[in-house]
C-alpha positions as MATLAB code, in Angstrom:
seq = 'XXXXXXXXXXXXXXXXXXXXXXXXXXXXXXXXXXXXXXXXXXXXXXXXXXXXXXXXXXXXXXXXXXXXXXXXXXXXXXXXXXXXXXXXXXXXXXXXXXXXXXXXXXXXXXXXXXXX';
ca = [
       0.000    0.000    0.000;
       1.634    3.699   -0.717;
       1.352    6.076    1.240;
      -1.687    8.443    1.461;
      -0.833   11.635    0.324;
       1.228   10.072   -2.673;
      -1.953    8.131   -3.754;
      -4.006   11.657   -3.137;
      -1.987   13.126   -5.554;
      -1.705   10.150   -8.161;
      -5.584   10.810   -8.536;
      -5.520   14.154   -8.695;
      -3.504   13.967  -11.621;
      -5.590   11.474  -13.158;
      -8.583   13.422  -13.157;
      -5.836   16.133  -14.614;
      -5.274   14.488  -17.236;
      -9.063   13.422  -17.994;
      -9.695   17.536  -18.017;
     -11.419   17.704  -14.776;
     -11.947   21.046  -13.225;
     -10.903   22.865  -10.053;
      -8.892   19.789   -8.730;
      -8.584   20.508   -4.536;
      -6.656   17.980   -2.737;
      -7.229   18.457    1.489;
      -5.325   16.808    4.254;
      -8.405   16.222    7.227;
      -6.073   14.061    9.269;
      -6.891   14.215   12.648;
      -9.982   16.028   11.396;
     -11.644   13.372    9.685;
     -12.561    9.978   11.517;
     -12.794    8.078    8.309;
      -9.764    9.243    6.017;
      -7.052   11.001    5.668;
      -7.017   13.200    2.120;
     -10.117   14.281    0.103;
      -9.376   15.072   -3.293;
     -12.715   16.727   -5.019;
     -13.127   17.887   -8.745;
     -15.578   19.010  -11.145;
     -16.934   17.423  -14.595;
     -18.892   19.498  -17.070;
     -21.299   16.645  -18.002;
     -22.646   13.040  -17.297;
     -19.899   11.320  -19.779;
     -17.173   13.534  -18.385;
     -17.740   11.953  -14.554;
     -17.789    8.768  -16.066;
     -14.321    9.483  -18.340;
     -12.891   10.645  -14.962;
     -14.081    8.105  -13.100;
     -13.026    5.570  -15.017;
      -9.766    6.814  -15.598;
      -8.554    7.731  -11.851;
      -9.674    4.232  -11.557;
      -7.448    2.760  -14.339;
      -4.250    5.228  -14.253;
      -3.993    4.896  -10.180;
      -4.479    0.794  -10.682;
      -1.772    0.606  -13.640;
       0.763    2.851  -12.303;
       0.513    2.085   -8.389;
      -1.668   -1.184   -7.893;
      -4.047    0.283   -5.379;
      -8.560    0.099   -6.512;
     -10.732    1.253   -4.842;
     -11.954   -0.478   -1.633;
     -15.874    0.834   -3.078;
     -17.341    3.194   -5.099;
     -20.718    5.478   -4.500;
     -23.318    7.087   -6.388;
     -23.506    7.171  -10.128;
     -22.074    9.553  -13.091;
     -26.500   10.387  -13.428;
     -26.582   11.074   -9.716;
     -24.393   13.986  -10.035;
     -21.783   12.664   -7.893;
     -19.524   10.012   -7.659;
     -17.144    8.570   -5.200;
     -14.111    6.476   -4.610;
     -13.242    5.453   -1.444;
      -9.264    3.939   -1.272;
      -9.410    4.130    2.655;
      -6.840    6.902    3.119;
      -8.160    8.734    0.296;
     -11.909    9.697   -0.818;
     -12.110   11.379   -4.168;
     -15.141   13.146   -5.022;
     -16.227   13.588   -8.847;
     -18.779   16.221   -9.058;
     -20.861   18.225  -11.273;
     -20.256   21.790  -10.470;
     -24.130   22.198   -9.338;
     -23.743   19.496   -6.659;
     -20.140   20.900   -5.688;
     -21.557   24.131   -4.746;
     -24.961   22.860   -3.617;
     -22.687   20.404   -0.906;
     -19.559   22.634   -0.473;
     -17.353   20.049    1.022;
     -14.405   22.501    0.648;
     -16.373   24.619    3.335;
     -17.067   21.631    5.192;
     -13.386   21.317    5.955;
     -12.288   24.611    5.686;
      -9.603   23.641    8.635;
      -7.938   21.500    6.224;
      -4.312   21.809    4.873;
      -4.216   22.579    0.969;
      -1.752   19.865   -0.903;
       0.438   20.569   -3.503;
      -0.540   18.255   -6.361;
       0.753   19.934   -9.758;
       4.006   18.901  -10.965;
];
């Protein structure tokens, strides 16, 4: 298993490279009972959450041999996640990031540097 915040940031640029929008990578630990890095980002439509999606899941499997533990929700729900334990990543459309506002939610939390 690597190590959180490198796995955080191997999604992050995944969902770079699949064009995703406003990429935020947070450090909640010790604020967060459940995990310890959100990374959240925005899709412009139903076939762009599924081309992120699906490629987070495929570049962070081929180039560091970590899946998902379990996934939520659905590209027509809005809002999809992927839970990998230390890392949740969050795959929005932009009307369900701003309805839910998880970066206010965890305002506390540390910024991480995830652009090369």
């Amino acid at each position: 298993m690597i190590a959180g915040v490198i796995l955080a940031k191997a999604c992050a640029l995944a969902a770079d490279e699949n064009k995703a929008e406003d990429i935020k990578v947070l450090d909640v630990r010790g604020l967060s009972p459940i995990t310890d890095f959100i990374v959240i980002c925005s899709g412009t439509s139903l076939p762009h959450l599924k081309a992120i999606m699906r490629d987070i899941d495929k570049n962070v499997r081929e180039r560091h041999d970590e899946q998902p533990h379990s996934s939520d929700g659905s590209p027509d729900a809005r809002w999809v996640v992927l839970d990998y334990v230390d890392v949740m990543v969050h795959v929005m459309l932009e009307d369900m990031r701003t309805l839910y506002a998880l970066e206010d939610l965890w305002e506390t939390a540390a910024d991480v540097e995830w652009e090369n």
